[in-house]
C-alpha positions as CSV (number, residue, x, y, z in Angstrom):
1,X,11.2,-14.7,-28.1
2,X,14.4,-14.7,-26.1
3,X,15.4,-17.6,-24.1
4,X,16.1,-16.8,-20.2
5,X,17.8,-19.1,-17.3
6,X,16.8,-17.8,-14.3
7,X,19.0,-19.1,-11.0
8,X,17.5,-18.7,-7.7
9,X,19.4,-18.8,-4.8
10,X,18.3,-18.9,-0.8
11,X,19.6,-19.6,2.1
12,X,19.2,-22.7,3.9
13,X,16.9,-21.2,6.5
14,X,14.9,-19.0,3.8
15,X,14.1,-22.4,2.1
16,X,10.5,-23.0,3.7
17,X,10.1,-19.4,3.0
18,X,11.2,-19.7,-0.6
19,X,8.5,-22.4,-1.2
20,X,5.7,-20.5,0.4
21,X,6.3,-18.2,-1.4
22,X,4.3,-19.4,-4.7
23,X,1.1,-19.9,-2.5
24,X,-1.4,-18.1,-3.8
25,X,1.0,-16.5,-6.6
26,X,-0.7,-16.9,-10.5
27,X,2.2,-18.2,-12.6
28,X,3.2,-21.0,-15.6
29,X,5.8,-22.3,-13.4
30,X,3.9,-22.6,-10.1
31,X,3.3,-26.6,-9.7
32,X,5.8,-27.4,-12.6
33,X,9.3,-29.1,-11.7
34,X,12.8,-27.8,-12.5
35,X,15.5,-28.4,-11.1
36,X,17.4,-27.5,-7.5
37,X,19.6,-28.4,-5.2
38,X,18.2,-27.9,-1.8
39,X,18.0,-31.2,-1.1
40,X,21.8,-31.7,-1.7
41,X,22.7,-28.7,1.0
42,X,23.0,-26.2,-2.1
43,X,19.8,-24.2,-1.7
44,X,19.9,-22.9,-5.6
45,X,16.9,-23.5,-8.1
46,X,16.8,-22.8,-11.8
47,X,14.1,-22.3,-14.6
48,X,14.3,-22.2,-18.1
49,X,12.2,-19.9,-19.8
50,X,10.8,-17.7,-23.0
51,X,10.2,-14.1,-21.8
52,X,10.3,-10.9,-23.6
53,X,12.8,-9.8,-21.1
54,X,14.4,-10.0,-17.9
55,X,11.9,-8.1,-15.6
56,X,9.2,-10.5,-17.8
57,X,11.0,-13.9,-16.8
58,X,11.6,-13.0,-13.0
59,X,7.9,-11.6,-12.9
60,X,7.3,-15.4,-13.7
61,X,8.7,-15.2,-9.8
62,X,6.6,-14.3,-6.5
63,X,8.8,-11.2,-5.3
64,X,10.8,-13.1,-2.7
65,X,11.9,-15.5,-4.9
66,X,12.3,-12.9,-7.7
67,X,14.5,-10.5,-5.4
68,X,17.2,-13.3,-4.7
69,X,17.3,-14.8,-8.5
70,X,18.9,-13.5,-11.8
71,X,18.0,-13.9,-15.5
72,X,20.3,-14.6,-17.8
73,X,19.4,-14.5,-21.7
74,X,20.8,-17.6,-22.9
75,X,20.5,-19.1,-26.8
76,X,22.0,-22.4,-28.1
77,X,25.6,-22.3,-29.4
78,X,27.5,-25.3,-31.1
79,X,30.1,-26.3,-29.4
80,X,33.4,-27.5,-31.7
């Protein structure tokens, strides 16, 4: 299954938005934790996750989240 990163950003007024968003919205990550840094003025979240593709992993996303975020099929590489 490939491996996607998907980075979210909003700005700082969407924020409440953003996180209103998942109300009500069926998905894995709903009331899980990643990582973000809103609370450090940068307003970007990020999810790691296995999806068939990249309409899969941002349908992981409630569609105003989904509209401002990218997937990005990632795998592990060694690094030298």
């Amino acid at each position: 299954m490939p491996h996607f990163v998907i980075h979210h950003h909003h700005a700082a007024t969407e924020c409440p938005v953003a996180f209103a968003a998942w109300r009500g919205y069926s998905s894995p990550l709903r009331h899980g934790v990643t990582v973000a840094s809103c609370a450090f003025g940068g307003h970007e979240l990020w999810w790691t996750v296995d999806a068939a593709s990249e309409p899969e992993a941002l349908a992981l996303l409630p569609r105003y989240v989904a509209e401002r975020s990218r997937a990005i099929q990632v795998g592990q590489v060694e690094v030298p």
